[in-house]
N, C-alpha and C positions, 0 to 999 in steps of 0.2 A: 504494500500500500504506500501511496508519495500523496504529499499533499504540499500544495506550494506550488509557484509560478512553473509555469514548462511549456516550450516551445511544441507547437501544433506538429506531429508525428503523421503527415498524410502524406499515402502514395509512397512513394521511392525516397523520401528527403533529400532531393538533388540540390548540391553545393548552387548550381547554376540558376541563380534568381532571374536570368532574362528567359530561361523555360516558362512556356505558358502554361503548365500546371506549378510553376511558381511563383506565378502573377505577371510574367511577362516583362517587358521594356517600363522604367519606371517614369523616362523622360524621353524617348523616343522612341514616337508609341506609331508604328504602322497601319493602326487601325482607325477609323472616322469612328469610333463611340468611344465614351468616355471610361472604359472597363477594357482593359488589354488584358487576358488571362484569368487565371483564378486569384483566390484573395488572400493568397501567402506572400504577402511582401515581406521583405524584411526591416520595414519599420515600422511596421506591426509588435502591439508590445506583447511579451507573452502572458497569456491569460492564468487567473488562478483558476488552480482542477485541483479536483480531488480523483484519483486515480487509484484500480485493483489489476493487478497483472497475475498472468499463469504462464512457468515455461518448463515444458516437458522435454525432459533430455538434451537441451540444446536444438534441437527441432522444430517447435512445433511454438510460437510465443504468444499470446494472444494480450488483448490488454483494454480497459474502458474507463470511462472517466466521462466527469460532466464539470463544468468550469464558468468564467466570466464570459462576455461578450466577446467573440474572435471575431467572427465575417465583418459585423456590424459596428463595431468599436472605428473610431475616427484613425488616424492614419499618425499616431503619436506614440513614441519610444517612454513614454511616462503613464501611459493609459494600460493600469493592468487587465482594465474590461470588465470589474468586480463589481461597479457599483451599484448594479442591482441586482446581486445574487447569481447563482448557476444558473447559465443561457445557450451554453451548449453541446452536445452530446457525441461522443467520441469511440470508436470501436476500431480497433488496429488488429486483422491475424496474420500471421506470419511464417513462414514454414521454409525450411532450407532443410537442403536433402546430398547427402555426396554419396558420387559413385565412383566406380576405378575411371569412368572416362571423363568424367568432370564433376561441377555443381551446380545445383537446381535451388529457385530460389523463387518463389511464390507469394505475393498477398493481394491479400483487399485490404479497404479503409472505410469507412462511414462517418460524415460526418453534419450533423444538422443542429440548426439555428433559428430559431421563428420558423415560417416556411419555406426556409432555403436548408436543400441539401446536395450532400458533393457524394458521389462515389468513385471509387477507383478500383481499379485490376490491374495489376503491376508483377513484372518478374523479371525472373535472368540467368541467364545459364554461362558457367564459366567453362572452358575446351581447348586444353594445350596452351596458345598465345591467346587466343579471341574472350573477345567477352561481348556480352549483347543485353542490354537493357529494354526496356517496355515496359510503356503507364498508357492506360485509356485511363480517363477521368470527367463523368458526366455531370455536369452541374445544373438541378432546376432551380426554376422562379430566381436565380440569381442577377442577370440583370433586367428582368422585368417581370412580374407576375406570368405565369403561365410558361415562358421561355426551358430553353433546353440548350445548355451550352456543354458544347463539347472539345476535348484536348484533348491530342496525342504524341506522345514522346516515343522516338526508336533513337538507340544509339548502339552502333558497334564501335568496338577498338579492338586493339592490335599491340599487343606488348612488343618491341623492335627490341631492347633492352632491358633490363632492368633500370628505373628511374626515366623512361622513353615511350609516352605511348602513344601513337595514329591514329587517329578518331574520326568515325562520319555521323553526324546525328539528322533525325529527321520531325520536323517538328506541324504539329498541325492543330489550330483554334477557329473553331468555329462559333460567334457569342451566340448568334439563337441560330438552333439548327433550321426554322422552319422557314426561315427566309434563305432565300437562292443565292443572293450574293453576302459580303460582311466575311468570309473566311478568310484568312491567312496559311500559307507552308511558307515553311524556313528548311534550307539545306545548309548545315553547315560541316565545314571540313577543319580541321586542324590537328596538334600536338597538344600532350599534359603534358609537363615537364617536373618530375618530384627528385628537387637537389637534395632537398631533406626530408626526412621520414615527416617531418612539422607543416608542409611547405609546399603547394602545387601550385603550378605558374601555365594557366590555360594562354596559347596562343589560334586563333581561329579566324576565318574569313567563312563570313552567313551572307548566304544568296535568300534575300524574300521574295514571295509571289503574291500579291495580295488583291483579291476581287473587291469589284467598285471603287478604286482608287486609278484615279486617271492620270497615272504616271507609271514607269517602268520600274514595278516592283521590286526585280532582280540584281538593282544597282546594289554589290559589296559591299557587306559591313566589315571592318577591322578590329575586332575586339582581341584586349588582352584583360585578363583576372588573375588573381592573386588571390589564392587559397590557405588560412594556416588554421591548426589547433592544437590545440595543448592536451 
């Protein structure tokens, strides 16, 4: 059992906050609505939860919790989203599996607030050099009553060395599915670089394609990130 502040556990937890199941571009935002992605930003403050977890064997982790405002809380590193009580409800399973030809890596997520909820399906399988990640993450009434927002993450990489890895990721946000245009896909390509065990230094060039936007999508982005933790 935890009780006490703790950072929203949905989906995959990808380091990369310009992933659209991690809220997307915070300031340069490829889409005409005012919601780029889902609503894990990271200045978002973490909510107080009171949390029960179960983990069998190292296999199998399951975990639940209900907490302060997350979705709906304003956009502030000081708002722990407490101030009126538990608002929203939290369900993480988890399951990683090894065999002599690799590992297998499985979950879902649930996550609801008033009447917005998020789901996800996420996995990954490790084989020799390769590794291959996947998140779908469906989100209703998030940005409009009745809507259905949808996001897809694919990423493989390629271990070249130790501390060396080749990566292509492929990314896809749609805010309401039930309108025809409004999507977004991102291709992008690059290196991790980890000098230290502490320390990952992402280099990448992201090609967009984005419907109802009356300019050439596919003009390269140049991003560099810097990853550490203790």
């Amino acid at each position: 059992m935890l009780a006490g502040q703790k950072a929203v556990d949905f989906g995959l937890r990808l380091a990369d906050h310009s992933a659209f199941v991690r809220g997307g571009n915070l300031s340069l935002r490829k889409l005409p609505t005012a919601t780029e992605g889902l609503p894990f930003s990271p200045r978002k403050a973490a909510p107080v939860v009171v949390q029960l977890g179960y983990n069998y064997q190292e296999m199998l982790h399951l975990s639940a919790w209900v907490g302060g405002s997350f979705i709906n809380q304003e956009s502030s590193l000081w708002n722990s989203g407490f101030s009126q009580g538990f608002q929203h409800f939290h369900l993480d399973l988890d399951y990683y599996f090894e065999m002599p030809a690799g590992k297998l890596y499985l979950g879902t997520s649930y996550l609801a607030e008033d009447d917005i909820s998020l789901t996800s399906v996420h996995g990954g399988i490790h084989r020799w050099k390769l590794t291959w990640l996947g998140e779908a993450a469906l989100a209703l009434n998030y940005n409009s009553t009745g809507s259905r927002s949808l996001a897809l993450y694919q990423r493989l990489s390629w271990r070249i060395i130790p501390g060396l890895d080749l990566s292509g990721e492929f990314q896809y946000y749609d805010p309401e599915i039930e309108n025809l245009t409004g999507a977004v896909n991102r291709f992008t390509f690059g290196m991790n670089i980890y000098p230290l065990n502490m320390l990952e230094i992402v280099l990448q060039t992201r090609f967009n394609e984005t419907q109802s936007v009356a300019e050439d999508g596919r003009q390269p982005e140049i991003l560099m990130q810097i990853h550490n933790w203790f």
